[in-house]
VOPAGU-2260 file (C-alpha; in pm, 1 decimal, decimal comma):
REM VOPAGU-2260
SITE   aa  ch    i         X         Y         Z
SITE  UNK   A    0     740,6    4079,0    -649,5
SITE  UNK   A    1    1007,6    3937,5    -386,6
SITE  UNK   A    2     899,6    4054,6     -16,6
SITE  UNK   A    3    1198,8    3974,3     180,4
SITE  UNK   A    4    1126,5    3982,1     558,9
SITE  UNK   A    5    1363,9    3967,4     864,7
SITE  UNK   A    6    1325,7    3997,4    1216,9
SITE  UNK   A    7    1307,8    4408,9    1203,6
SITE  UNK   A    8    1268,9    4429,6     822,4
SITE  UNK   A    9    1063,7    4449,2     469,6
SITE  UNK   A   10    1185,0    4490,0     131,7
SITE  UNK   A   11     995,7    4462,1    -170,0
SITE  UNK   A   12    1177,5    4358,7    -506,0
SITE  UNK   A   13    1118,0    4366,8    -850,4
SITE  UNK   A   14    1239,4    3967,4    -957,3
SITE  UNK   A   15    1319,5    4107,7   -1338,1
SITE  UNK   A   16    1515,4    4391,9   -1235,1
SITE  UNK   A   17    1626,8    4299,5    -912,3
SITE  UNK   A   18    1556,5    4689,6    -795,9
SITE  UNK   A   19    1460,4    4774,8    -466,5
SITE  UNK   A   20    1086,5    4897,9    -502,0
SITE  UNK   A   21    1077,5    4969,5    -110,3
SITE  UNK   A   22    1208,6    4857,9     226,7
SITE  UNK   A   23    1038,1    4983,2     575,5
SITE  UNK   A   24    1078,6    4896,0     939,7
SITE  UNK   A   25     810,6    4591,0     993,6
SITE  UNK   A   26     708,3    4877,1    1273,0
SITE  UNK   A   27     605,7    5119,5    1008,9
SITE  UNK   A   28     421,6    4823,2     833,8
SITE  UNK   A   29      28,6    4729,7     871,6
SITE  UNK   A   30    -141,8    4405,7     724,6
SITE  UNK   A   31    -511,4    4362,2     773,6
SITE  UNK   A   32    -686,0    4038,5     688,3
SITE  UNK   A   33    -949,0    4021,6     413,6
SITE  UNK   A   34   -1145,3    3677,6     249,5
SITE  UNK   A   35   -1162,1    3680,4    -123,8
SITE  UNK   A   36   -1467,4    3500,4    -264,3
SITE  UNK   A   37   -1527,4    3422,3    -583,5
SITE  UNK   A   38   -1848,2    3317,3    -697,7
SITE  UNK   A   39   -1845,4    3043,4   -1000,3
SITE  UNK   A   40   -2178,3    2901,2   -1151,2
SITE  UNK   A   41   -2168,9    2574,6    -932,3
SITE  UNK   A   42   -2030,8    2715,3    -604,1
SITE  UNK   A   43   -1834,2    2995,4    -419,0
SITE  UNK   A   44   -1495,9    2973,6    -325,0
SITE  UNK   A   45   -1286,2    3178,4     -72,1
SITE  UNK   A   46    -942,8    3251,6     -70,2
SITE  UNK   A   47    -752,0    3407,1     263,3
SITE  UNK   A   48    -612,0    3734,6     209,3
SITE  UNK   A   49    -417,1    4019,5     332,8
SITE  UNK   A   50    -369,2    4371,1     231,4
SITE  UNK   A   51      -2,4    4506,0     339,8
SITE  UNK   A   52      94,8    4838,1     345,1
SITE  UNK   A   53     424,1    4955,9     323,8
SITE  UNK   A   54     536,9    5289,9     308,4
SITE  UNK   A   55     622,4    5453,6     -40,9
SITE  UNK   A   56     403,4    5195,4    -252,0
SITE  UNK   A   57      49,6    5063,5    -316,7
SITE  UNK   A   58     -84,5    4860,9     -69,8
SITE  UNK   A   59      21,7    4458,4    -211,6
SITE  UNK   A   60    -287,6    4226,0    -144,4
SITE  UNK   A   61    -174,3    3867,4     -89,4
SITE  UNK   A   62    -382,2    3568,4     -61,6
SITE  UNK   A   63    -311,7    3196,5      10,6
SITE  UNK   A   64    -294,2    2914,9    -216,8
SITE  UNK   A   65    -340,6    2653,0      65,4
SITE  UNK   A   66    -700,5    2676,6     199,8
SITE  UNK   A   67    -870,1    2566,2     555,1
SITE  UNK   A   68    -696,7    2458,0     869,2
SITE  UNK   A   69    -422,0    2733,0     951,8
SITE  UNK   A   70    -421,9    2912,0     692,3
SITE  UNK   A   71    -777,2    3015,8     695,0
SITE  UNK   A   72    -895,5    3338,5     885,9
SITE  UNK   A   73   -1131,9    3318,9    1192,2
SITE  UNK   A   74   -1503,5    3441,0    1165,2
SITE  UNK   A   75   -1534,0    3844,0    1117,3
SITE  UNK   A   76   -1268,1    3958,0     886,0
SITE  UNK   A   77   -1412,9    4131,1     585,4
SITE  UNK   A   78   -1447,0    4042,5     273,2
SITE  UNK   A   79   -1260,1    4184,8     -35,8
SITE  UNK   A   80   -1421,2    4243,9    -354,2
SITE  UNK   A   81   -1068,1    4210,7    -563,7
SITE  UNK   A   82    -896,4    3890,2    -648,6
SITE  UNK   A   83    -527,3    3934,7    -453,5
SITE  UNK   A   84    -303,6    3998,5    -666,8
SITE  UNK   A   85      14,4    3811,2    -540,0
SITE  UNK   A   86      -8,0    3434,0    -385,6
SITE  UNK   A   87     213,2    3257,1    -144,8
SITE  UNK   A   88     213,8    2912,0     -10,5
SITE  UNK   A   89      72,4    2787,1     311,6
SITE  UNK   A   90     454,5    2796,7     451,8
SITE  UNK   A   91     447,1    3152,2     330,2
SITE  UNK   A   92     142,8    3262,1     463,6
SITE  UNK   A   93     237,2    3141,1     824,6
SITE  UNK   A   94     527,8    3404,5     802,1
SITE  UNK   A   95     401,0    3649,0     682,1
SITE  UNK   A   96     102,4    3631,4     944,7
SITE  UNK   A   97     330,0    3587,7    1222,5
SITE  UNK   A   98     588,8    3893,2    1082,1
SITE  UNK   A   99     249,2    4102,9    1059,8
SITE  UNK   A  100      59,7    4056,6    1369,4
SITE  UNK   A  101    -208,0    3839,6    1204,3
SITE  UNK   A  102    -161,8    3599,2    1335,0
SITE  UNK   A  103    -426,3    3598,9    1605,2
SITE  UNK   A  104    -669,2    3603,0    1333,9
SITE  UNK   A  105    -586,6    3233,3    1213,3
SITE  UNK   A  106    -794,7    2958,0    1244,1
SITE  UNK   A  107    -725,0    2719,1    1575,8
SITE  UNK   A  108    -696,3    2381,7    1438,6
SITE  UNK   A  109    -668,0    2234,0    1791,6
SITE  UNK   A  110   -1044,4    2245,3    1841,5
């Protein structure tokens, strides 16, 4: 998927077809934050997440390839039992926090 956002704007595209699978108002758009961990044999790891709703499709679940620092959540957001299934960069992530209201929920990596 290509999530285009803009100042006012979502739209969600299919990258083989180019189709438009939906487009909202970022108003009529809600993100909440989730941690992924996975547990491995030798340790657990934890991946930031989101889950993004936008009206007309499932809910896309998008977690961050960068980890710690900013692009980490703060303490208290809950964890998801589900891999995401999209990723984004760290650059990515900022946006897309910021352009969902999450972004009060990021790490502060000035302490």
């Amino acid at each position: 998927m290509f999530i285009d956002v803009d100042t006012d704007a979502i739209r969600v595209i299919d990258p083989d077809s180019n189709a438009l699978n939906a487009s909202a108002l970022l108003s009529q758009v809600t993100a909440t934050p989730a941690i992924y961990r996975s547990a491995g044999s030798e340790f657990v790891s934890t991946m930031p997440a989101m889950a993004v709703c936008v009206p007309g499709m499932q809910p896309l679940t998008i977690g961050c390839r960068d980890y710690g620092g900013p692009f980490s959540w703060r303490d208290n957001v809950p964890a998801a039992n589900d891999p995401p299934a999209y990723t984004v960069s760290g650059a990515d992530w900022l946006t897309l926090a910021e352009k969902f209201g999450l972004a009060a929920y990021l790490e502060d990596t000035a302490k």
